[in-house]
C-alpha angles and dihedrals in degrees: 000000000000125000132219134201110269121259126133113257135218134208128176122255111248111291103355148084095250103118111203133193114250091256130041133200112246102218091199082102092064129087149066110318115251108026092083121356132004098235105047125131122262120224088282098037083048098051086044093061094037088049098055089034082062097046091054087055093249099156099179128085118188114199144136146224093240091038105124091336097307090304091113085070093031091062101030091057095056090045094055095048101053089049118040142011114273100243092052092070137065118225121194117188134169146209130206117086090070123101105277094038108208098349123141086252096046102062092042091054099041089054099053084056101044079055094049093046099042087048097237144099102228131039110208101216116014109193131184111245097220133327127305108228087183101048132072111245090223091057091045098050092049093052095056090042087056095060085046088058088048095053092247098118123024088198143014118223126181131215147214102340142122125286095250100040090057087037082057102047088049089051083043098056086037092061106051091035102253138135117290126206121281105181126047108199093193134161108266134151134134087266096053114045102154103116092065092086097061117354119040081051090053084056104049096047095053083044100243127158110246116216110182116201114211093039097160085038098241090317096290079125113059094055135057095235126065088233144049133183094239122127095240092048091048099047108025101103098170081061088048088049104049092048122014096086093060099048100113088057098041100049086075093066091040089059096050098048083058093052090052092048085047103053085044106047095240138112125277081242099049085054090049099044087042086058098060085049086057091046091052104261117159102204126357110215109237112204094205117190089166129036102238096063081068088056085041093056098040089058092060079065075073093053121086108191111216116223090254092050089053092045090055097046092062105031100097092051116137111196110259131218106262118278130183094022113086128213088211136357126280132253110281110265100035119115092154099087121171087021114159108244 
């Protein structure tokens, strides 16, 4: 491992000319407590952690429209607004969980909302949130190719799916001349590698900016033991779901991110974030409920991972049963996919 000097860096989305900071807030940890999960922030907590994210010279902001009701949106527009001019950050939104799905009228409609409640008249990156089973690609990429044309979203970005759904939908847009994805928001961790067999090489090929969520894979990375007596340790199921029944595996991996920390002088989080930028991830999606996470994150920028140190980090690593990617879609009404029942 090698070390740099500490500034925040910057890398471009996909395609494009939108430059983003080499993390980016997950926004999933704002909004109002109970319609989603039990340990969100509430509007101050939330400007508290947009403001320090800001000073560290973090650009990129990461939310959705069914995030805790529509109030992620809701709380990170205000504190945006009251803190930095609109063109010097980078807002990601999504659509999916919302009554219509994919449709044509869905996406139309959801936008207009996600605007409203962000408090601005353009999103600069607009993903789908999965893959929608019930709607034609063709009608889906147009739509979004259709808010492109308008000014309402500067780039389109997919999440969790399968290589060749996301391979279809690109072909899809190329065809027809619109506008093809940029940004894949997938699941990706040292504990979850799945994707590297399809779809991260999908990714690379087509030149879009991967931006894993659950990088630290719910935290169980960045400490030595599998729990901890926090609130959200101790109440997010969909956490407890997507990764309990493989603890015995996945300790391995945990323990050696901490010999590694430990040899370095670094944080178990800074080893395992070093390690995305080394995969070449463009920016990791930090879901911060405190401010000094963020702190926590910014110094891995100092941390250069070595090939043997790569290659022992994932050696132990078992294949996993697909998370994040879905075979049809949910009930209406669910947003809570992978919870532990």
């Amino acid at each position: 491992m090698r070390e740099r000097n500490l500034v925040m860096e910057y890398t471009t989305l996909g395609n494009t000319d939108i430059r983003i900071s080499k993390l980016c807030v997950g926004c999933m940890s704002f909004g109002k407590a109970g319609t989603m999960h039990d340990w969100t922030l509430d509007e101050t907590e939330t400007e508290k952690v947009v403001k320090h994210a800001l000073s560290l010279g973090i650009n990129f902001f990461d939310t959705a429209n069914g995030y805790s009701a529509g109030t992620s949106e809701e709380y990170l527009g205000w504190a945006l607004k009251k803190n930095i001019a609109r063109d010097k950050v980078v807002i990601a939104s999504k659509v999916y969980f919302n009554p219509g799905r994919l449709s044509a009228a869905a996406i139309h409609r959801e936008i207009d909302g996600t605007l409203k409640r962000l408090g601005t008249d353009y999103l600069d990156l607009y993903i789908i949130h999965r893959f929608d089973y019930d709607t034609p690609i063709e009608e889906t990429m147009e739509a979004l190719n259709d808010l492109v044309k308008a000014g309402k979203v500067r780039a389109l970005g997919a999440s969790a799916m399968y290589g060749y759904q996301f391979y279809n939908m690109q072909l899809a847009a190329r065809d027809h001349g619109w506008a093809q994805f940029q940004a894949m928001e997938n699941h990706y961790n040292l504990l979850y590698r799945e994707d590297e067999r399809e779809l991260i090489p999908i990714c690379k090929q087509m030149g879009v900016s991967l931006m894993p969520y659950s990088p630290l894979a719910a935290g169980h990375l960045t400490r030595p033991q599998w729990n901890t007596d926090t609130l959200r340790s101790q109440t997010d199921r969909v956490a407890m779901g997507k990764y309990d029944r493989t603890e015995e595996q996945d300790m391995q991996i945990v323990l050696r991110v901490h010999e590694l920390a430990e040899r370095y002088g670094a944080k178990m989080q800074q080893i395992a974030l070093a390690w995305h930028w080394a995969k070449g991830v463009a920016s990791p999606i930090i879901g911060a409920t405190k401010a000094r996470y963020l702190d926590d994150a910014v110094g891995a920028l100092a941390v250069t991972l070595t090939a043997e140190d790569i290659a022992y980090l994932e050696e132990p690593y078992l294949p996993h049963r697909v998370v994040g990617a879905i075979d049809q879609n949910p009930a209406d009404g669910v947003i809570l996919l992978d919870e532990k029942k």
